[in-house]
C-alpha positions in Angstrom: -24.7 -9.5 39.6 -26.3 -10.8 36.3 -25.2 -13.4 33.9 -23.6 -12.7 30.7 -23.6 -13.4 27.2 -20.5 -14.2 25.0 -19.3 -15.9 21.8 -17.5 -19.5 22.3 -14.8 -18.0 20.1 -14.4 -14.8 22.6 -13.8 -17.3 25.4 -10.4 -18.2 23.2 -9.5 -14.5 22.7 -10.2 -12.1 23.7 -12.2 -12.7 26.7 -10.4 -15.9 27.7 -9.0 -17.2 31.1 -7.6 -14.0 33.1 -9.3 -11.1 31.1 -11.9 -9.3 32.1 -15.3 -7.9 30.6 -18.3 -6.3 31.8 -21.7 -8.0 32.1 -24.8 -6.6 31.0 -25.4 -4.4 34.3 -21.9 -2.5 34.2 -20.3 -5.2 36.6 -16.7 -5.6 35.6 -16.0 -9.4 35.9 -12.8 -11.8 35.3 -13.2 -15.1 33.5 -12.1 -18.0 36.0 -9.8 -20.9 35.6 -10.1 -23.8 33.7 -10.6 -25.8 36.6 -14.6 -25.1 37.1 -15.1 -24.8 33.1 -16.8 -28.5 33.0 -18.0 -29.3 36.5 -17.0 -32.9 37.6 -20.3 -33.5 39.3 -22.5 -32.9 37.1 -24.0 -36.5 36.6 -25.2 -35.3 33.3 -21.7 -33.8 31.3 -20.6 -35.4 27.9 -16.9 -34.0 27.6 -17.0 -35.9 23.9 -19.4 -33.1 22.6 -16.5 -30.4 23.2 -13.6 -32.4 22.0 -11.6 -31.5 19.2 -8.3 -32.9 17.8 -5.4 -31.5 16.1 -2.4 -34.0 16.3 0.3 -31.6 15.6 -1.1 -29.1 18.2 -1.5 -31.5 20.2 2.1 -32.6 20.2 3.4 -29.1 20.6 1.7 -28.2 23.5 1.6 -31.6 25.7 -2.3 -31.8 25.7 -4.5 -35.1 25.1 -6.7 -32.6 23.4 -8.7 -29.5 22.9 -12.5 -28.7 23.9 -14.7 -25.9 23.0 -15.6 -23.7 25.9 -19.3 -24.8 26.8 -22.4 -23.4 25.6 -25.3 -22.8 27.7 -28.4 -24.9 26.9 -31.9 -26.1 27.6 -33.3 -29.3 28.5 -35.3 -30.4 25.6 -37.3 -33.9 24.9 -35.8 -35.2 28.2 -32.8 -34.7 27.2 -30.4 -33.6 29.8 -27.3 -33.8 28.8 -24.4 -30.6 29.1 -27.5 -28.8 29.7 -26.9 -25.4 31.6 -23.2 -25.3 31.3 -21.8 -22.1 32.4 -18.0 -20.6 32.3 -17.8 -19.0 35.8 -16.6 -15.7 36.4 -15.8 -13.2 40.1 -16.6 -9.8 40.1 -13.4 -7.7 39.6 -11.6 -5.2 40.7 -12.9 -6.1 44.0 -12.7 -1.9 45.1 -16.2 -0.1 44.5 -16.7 3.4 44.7 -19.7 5.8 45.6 -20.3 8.6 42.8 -21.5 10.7 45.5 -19.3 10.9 48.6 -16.3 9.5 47.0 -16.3 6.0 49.7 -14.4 3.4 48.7 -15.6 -0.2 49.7 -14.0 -3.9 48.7 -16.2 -6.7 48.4 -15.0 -10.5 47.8 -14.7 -11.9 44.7 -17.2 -13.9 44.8 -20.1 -11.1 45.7 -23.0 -11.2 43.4 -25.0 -8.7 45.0 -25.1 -5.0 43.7 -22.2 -3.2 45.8 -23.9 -0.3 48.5 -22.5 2.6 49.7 -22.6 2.6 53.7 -23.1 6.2 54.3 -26.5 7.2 56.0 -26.6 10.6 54.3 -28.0 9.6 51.1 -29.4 6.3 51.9 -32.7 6.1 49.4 -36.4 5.6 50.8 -35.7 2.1 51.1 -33.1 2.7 53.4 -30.1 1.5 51.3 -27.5 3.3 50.1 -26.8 4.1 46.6 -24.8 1.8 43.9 -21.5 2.0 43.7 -19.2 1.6 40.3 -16.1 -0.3 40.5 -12.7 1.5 39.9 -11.2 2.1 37.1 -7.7 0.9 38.6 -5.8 -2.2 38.7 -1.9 -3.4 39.4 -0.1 -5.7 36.8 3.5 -7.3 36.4 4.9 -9.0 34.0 4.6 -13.0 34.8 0.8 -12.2 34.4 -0.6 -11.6 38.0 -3.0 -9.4 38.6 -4.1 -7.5 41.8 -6.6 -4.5 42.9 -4.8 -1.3 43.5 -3.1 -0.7 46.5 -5.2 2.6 47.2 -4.4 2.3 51.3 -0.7 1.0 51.0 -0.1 4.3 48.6 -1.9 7.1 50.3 -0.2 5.8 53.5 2.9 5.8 51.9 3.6 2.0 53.3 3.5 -1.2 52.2 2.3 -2.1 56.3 -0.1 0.5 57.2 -2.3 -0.1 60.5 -4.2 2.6 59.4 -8.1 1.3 59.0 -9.3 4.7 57.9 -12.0 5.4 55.4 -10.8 6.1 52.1 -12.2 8.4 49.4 -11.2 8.5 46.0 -11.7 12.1 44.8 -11.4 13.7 41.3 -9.7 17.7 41.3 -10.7 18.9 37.9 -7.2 18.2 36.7 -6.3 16.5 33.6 -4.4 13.0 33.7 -4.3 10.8 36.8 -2.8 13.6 38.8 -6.5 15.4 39.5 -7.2 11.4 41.0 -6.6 11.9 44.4 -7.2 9.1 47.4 -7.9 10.6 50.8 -7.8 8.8 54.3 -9.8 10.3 57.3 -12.4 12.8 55.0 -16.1 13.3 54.8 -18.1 13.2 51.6 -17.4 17.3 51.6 -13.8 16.6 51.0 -13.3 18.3 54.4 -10.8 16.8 57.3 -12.3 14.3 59.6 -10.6 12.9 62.4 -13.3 10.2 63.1 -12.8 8.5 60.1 -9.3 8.6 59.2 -5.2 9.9 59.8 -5.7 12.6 56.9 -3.3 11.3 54.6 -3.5 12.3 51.2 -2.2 11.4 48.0 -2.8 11.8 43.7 -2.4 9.0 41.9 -0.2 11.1 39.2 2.9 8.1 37.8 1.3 4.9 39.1 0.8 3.6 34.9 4.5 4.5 34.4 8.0 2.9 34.2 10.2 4.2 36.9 14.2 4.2 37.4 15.9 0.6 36.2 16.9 -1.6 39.3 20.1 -2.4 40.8 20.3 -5.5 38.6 19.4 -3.7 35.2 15.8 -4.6 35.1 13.2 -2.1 34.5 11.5 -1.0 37.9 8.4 1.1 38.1 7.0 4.2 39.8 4.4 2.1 42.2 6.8 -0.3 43.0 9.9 2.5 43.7 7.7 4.9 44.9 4.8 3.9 47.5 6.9 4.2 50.5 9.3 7.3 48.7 12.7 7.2 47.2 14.4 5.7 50.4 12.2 3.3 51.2 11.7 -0.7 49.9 10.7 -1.3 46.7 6.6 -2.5 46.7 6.6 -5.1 45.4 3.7 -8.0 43.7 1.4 -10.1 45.4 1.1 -12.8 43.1 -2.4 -12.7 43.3 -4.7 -14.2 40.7 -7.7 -13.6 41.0 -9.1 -15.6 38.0 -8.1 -18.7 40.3 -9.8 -17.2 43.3 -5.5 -16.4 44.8 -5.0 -13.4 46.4 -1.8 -14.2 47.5 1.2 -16.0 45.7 5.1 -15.2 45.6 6.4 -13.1 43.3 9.2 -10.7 43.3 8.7 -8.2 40.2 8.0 -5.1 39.8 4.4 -4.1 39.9 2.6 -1.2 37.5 -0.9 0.4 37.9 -2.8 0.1 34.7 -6.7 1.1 33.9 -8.5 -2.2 33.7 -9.8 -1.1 29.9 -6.9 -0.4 29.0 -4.6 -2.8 26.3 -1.8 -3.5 28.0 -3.6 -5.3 30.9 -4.4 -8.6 28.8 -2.3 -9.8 25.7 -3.7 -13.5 25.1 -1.5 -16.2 23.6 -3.0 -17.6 20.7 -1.7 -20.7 19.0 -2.9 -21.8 15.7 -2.5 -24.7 13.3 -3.9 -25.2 9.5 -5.1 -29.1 9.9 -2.8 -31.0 8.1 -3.9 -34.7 7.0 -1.4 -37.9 7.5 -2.5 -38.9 4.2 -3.7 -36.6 2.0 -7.4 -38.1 0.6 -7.1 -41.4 2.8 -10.2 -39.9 4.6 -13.1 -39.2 3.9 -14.5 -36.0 6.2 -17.7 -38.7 6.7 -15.5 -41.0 8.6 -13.7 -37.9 10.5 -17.2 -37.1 11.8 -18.0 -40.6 12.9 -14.8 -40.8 15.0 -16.3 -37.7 16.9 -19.2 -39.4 18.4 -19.5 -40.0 21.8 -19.6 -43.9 21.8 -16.6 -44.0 19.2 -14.2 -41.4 20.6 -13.8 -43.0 24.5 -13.1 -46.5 22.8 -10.7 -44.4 20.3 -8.5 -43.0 23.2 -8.6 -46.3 25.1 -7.5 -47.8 21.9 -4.5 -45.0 22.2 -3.8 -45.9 26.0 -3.6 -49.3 25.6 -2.4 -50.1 22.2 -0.9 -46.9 20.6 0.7 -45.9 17.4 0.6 -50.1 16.4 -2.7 -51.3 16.9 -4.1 -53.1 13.7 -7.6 -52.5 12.3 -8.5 -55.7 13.0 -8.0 -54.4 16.5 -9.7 -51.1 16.4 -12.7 -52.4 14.9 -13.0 -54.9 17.3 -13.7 -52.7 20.1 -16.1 -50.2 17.7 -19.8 -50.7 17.2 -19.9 -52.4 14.0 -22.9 -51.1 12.2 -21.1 -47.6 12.2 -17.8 -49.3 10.2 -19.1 -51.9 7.8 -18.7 -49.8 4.9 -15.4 -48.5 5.1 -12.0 -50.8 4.7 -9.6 -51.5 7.1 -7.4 -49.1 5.5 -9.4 -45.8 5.9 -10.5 -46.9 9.2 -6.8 -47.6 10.3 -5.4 -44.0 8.4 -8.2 -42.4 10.7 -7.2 -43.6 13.8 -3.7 -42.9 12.7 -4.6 -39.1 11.3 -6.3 -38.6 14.6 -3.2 -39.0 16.4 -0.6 -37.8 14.7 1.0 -41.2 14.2 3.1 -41.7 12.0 4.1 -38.5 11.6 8.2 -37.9 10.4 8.7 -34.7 9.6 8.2 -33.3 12.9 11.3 -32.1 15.1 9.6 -29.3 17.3 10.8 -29.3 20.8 6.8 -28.5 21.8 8.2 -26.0 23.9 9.5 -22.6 22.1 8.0 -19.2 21.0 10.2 -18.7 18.2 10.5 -21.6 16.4 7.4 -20.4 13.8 9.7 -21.6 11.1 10.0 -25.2 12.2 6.2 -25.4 13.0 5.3 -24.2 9.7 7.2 -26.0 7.3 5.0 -29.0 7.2 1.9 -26.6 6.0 4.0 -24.7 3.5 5.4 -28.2 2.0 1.6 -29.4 2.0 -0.4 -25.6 0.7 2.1 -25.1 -1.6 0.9 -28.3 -3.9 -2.8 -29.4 -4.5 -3.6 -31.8 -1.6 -7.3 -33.1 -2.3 -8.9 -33.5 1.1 -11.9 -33.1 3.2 -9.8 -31.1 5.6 -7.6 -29.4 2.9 -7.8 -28.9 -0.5 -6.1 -26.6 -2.8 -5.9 -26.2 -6.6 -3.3 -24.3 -9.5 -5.5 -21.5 -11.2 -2.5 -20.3 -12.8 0.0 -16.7 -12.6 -1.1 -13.8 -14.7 1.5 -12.7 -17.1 2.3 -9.3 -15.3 3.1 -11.8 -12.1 5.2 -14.4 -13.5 8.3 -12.2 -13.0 7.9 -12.0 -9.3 5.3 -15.1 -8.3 6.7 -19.1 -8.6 3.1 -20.2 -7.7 -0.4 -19.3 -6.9 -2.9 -21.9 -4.8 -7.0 -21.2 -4.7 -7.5 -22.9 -1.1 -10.8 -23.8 -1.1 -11.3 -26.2 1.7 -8.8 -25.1 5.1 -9.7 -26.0 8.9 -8.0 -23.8 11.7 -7.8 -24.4 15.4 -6.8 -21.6 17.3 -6.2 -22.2 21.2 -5.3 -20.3 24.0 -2.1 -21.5 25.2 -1.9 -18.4 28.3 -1.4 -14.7 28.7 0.7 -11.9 29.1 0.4 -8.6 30.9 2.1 -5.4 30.5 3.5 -6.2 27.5 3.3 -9.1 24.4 6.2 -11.0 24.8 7.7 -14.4 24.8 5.8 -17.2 27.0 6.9 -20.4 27.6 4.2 -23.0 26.8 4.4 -24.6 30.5 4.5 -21.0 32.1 1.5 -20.0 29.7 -0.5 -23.2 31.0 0.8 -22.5 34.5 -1.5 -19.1 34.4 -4.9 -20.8 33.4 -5.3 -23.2 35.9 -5.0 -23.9 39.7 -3.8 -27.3 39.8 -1.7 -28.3 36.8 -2.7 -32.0 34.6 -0.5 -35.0 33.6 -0.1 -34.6 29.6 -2.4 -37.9 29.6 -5.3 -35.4 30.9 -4.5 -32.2 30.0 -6.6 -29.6 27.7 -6.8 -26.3 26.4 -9.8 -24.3 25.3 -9.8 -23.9 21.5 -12.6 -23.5 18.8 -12.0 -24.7 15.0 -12.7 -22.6 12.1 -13.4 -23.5 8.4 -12.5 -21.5 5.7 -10.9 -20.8 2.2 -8.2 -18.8 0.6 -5.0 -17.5 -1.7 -1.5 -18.8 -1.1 1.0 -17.1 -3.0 4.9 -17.6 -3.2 8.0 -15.5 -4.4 10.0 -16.2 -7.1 13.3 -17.4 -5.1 15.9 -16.5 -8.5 14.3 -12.8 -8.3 14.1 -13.1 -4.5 17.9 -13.8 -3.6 19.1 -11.4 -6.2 16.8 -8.5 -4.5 17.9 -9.4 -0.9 21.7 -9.6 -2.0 21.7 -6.0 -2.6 23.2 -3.7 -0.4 20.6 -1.4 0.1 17.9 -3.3 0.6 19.5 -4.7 3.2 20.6 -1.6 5.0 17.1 -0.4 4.9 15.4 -4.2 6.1 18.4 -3.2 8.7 16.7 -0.3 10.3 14.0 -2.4 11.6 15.6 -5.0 12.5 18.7 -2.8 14.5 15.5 -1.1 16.1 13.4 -4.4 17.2 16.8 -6.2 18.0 17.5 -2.7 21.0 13.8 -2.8 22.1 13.9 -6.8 22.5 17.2 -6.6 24.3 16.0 -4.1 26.7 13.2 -6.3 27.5 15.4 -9.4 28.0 13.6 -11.3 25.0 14.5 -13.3 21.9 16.1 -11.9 19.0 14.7 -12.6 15.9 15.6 -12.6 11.8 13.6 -9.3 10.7 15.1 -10.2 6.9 13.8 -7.5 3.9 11.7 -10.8 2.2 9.9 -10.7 5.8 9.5 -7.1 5.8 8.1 -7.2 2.2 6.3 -10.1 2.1 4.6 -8.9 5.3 3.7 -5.8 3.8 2.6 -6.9 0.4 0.0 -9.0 2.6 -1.2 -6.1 4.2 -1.8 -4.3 1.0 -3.4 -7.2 -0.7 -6.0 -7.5 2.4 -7.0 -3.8 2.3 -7.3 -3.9 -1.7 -9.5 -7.7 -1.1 -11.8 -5.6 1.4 -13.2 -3.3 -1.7 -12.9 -6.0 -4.6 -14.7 -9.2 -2.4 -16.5 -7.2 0.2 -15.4 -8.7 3.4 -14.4 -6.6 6.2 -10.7 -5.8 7.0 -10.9 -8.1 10.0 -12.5 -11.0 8.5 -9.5 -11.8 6.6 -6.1 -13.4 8.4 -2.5 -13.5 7.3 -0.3 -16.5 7.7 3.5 -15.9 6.8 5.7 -18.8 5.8 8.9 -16.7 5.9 12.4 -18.5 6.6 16.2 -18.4 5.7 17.3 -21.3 7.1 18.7 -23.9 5.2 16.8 -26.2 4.0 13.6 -24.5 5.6 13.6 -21.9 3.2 10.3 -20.1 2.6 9.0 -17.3 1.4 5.1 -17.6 0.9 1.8 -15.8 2.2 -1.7 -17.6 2.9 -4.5 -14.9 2.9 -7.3 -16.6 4.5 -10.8 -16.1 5.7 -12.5 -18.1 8.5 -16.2 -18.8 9.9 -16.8 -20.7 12.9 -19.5 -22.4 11.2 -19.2 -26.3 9.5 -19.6 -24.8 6.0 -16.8 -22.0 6.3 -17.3 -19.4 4.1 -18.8 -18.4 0.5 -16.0 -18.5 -1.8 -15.6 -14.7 -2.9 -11.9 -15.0 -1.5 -11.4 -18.2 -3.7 -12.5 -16.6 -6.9 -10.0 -13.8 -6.3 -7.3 -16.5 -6.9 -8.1 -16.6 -10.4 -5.5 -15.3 -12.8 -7.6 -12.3 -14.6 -8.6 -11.0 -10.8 -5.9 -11.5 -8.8 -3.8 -9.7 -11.5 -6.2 -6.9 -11.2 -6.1 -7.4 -7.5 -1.9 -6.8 -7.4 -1.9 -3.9 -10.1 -4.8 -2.0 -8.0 -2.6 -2.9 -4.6 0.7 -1.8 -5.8 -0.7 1.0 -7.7 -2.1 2.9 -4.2 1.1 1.8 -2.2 3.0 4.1 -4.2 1.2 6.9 -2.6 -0.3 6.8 0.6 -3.1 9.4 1.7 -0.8 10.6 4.4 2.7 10.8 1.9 5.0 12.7 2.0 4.8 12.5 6.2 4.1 8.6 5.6 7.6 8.3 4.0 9.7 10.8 5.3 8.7 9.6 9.2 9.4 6.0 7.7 13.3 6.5 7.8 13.5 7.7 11.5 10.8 4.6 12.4 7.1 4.6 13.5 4.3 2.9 15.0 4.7 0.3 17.7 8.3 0.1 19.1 9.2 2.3 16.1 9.5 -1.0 13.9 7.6 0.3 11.1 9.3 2.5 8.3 6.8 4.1 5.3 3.3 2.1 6.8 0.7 4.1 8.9 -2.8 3.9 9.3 -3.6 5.1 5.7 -1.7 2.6 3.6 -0.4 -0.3 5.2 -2.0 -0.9 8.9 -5.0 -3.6 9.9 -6.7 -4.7 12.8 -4.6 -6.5 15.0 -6.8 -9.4 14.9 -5.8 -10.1 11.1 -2.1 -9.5 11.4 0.4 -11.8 13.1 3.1 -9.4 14.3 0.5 -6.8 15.3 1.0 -4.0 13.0 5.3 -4.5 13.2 7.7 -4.7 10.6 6.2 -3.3 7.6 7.5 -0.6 4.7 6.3 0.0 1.6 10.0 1.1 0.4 10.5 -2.5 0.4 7.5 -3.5 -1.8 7.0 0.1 -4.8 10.5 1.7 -3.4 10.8 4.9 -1.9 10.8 8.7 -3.4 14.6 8.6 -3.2 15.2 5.2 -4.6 12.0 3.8 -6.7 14.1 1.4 -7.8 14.6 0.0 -4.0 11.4 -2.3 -4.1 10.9 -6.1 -5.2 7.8 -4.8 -7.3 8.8 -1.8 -8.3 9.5 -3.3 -11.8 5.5 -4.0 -11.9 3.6 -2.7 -14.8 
């Protein structure tokens, strides 16, 4: 097995802890716990090179802070230090099969050798066997484990076969899984051999789908109800997770086969936060980088440890080189060491541990993005509303300076749904940290780009009427069925939501042809909220380059009145029609795309990569944006020039 190449920022998402990818010689692998990402005995590791701080993340997820995954280098100048740094990964699925007489063979996780079929008839002039490819087939469940498929339990029909037989995974000709057939006791001719096996037999037509619901409600599966037949006990998972080198664990839901390519098998949990100064302009991004070095950030967290949120600068310096600080007051040095931690901070009441609180989280940036902060970190300024916007736009921001941390925070299988953040940290490592130790793997972006808000007089007199409502309603009656079959959260699909969402969407695929980036190098961020006093109802369009200089400033520009006028008219003006109308439209009112929770938005007017949308191609309908063929009149813009 060969080494790999990969980008840091794949290591996040989408190849993070628990996925798997395939390495340069075919070999399927599975990225291993954080555990063995930064080995403790290496004599030569600097874990202040990968450390990176946000204090609001920080405080939401319980972690003394982030660090980049590690990159592989080279000693250089006698220099030694984090050189060859590797993320570990075990070769899996652990079942191989021969192309040529069907065998199938398991190997550990840990084999690094190429996998060998065992049967002497085609053995090579070397004497060894020819390579075998892995399988294509895997078993998931819901709380995230992952197993190989049970290929002997299922063509035995029991969860506690004795049988030791050789298997042989055969393909009929027929279409689907159901020409996919597993065969005990056969030779490589497909013909009957009672040497090698009891002759059981089996297709593996069913094994990806949903089965019957259980006795308690829940929904079952066709490989859990159906290895050992209708009558028998349910089969149930393993709890194996591989990625931490388990094979076994306890867990008692149902388990679903799944090809390991396919999408459902990984669905990483990404959380993100816009950096968001103490003190806007207190400082400088000179004395940020300073407190990154290696011989100023240890003393920093010892400072933390010992002292806390009320240490003075008089203490802070003390314990710092002074050669490094000499130019910069005790104020800036004390609103760093402050802005590094997050204290200080009042306007925080997240409980750190909830999936749906995106409205509490957010506030703090849309309070802050809205104005014209003027930092290193952050910096925004008012280029004005065209004319033809002020009717429907309260303000416009040209962000030219944002920073972005995006960390993995766990996974999901089968399906993206709600994770805790203690269950999602449960799944990345073997042995769980004190809050004092703890990290997560992130990597930090820099970037620019447009902020935009609603009118709110124009806003609450469009949501107040009747129809708009009914028809924000049909999504929301929709997602509400499909989250409570799934036992999840219920959320506020509310028409500005819809709208805003898809006005977003628009405004990325119109940006793609007027600044020439690609659709998936631009990013939504919604700031969308009825609650009192947390009302919101703004959108942050947003490009980001894991570079230190960010990007170029074509998205910036686009801010400026005379474009981003031109931008909205040519948006608007396609959304009335899409390529695919009147189907588009008329398959809108019945519901489509994922879960149904689209209405008139398909692939030819209103959809992106998933990478650049936050609800992954959900709740969007351009009835709610230009109006519909019935009711033009039905959208907040349809009053646009």
């Amino acid at each position: 097995m060969t080494s790999g190449r990969m980008r840091r920022a794949q290591l996040v998402t989408p190849f993070g802890v628990g996925a798997m990818s395939v390495l340069v010689d075919g070999t399927s692998v599975i990225t291993a716990g954080l555990d063995h990402w930064f080995p403790k005995d290496n004599q030569d590791l600097v874990i202040e090179d990968f450390a990176v701080h946000d204090w609001r993340l920080e405080a939401r997820l319980s972690v003394k802070e982030f660090r980049l995954p590690p990159d592989y280098r080279r000693p250089s100048g006698g220099d030694n230090r984090n050189t060859k740094l590797r993320v570990p990964v075990l070769r899996f699925p652990r079942y191989a099969f021969c192309m040529y007489c069907k065998r199938l063979k398991q190997v550990p996780l840990s084999f690094q050798e190429a996998v060998r079929c065992e049967d002497a008839a085609h053995a090579g002039r070397s004497g060894k066997g020819p390579r075998m490819s892995q399988v294509p087939f895997v078993a998931i469940c819901e709380d995230g484990h992952l197993d190989d498929f049970p290929f002997r339990q299922w063509v035995h029909h029991s969860a506690d076969t004795k049988c030791g037989g050789t298997l042989r995974l055969f393909s009929t000709g027929g279409g689907g899984l159901e020409g996919q057939v597993v065969r005990c006791g056969y030779n490589a001719k497909n013909k009957r051999d009672e040497r090698q096996g009891c002759g059981a037999s089996r297709s593996l037509q069913g094994i990806t789908m949903a089965g019957r619901r259980d006795d308690a409600g829940g929904e079952s599966t066709v490989l859990t109800q159906d290895l050992e037949g209708r009558t028998g006990p349910p089969f149930l998972c393993t709890g194996a997770r591989p990625w931490l080198h388990e094979l076994k664990g306890h867990c008692e839901k149902p388990v679903r086969g799944a090809l390991r390519a396919a999408g459902n098998v990984y669905f990483p949990q990404v959380e993100s936060s816009i950096f968001l100064p103490q003190k806007v302009g207190a400082v400088s991004g000179a004395m940020r980088d300073l407190l990154k070095r290696q011989d100023v950030s240890p003393v920093l967290d010892a400072v933390r440890t010992f002292v806390g949120a009320g240490a003075t600068a008089a203490q802070i310096r003390g314990q710092l080189p002074g050669e490094l600080f000499d130019s910069y007051p005790d104020e800036e040095l004390l609103a760093a060491y402050k802005d590094r931690y997050g204290f200080g901070d009042n306007d925080s009441d997240d409980d750190g541990d909830s999936s749906d609180d995106l409205d509490i989280w957010r506030f703090p940036e849309f309070k802050m993005i809205r104005e014209t902060p003027s930092d290193d970190s952050l910096r925004a300024f008012d280029p004005g509303i065209h004319t033809d916007l002020k009717a429907h736009l309260d303000r416009v921001r040209s962000v030219t300076v944002l920073q972005e941390t995006r960390v993995l925070r766990g996974f999901t299988r089968g399906r993206d749904g709600d994770l805790k953040v203690a269950a999602g940290k449960a799944l990345l490592r073997r042995r769980p940290l004190a809050p004092e130790r703890d990290w997560l793997p992130a990597y930090v972006v820099k970037g620019e780009g447009i902020y935009f808000e609603l009118d709110p007089e124009k806003l609450a007199r469009w949501e107040a009427r009747g129809d708009v409502q009914d028809r924000a309603d049909l999504i929301a009656n929709q997602y509400n069925q499909v989250v409570t079959d799934r036992g999840g959260r219920l959320r506020d699909i509310s028409p500005r939501m819809v709208m805003l969402h898809t006005l977003a969407h628009l405004l990325i695929n119109e940006l793609v042809f007027t600044c020439g980036y690609s659709s998936a190098s631009l990013r939504e961020r919604l700031y969308v909220s009825r609650e009192s006093g947390r009302e919101m109802a703004g959108v942050l369009i947003y490009t980001a380059a894991g570079d230190s200089e960010g990007t170029m400033g074509g998205l910036v520009r686009m801010a400026r009145k005379d474009h981003l006028g031109s931008v909205f008219a040519s948006a608007l003006s396609d959304a009335h029609w899409c390529s695919t109308d009147p189907v588009c439209m008329d398959a809108g009112d019945k519901g489509q795309g994922p879960d149904s929770c689209n209405l008139a938005a398909c692939h030819g007017c209103a959809l992106l990569p998933e990478t650049s949308c936050e609800e992954f191609n959900r709740f969007l309908d351009r009835g709610l944006v230009t109006g519909t063929f019935d009711k033009p009149s039905l959208g907040y813009f349809s009053e646009f020039a």
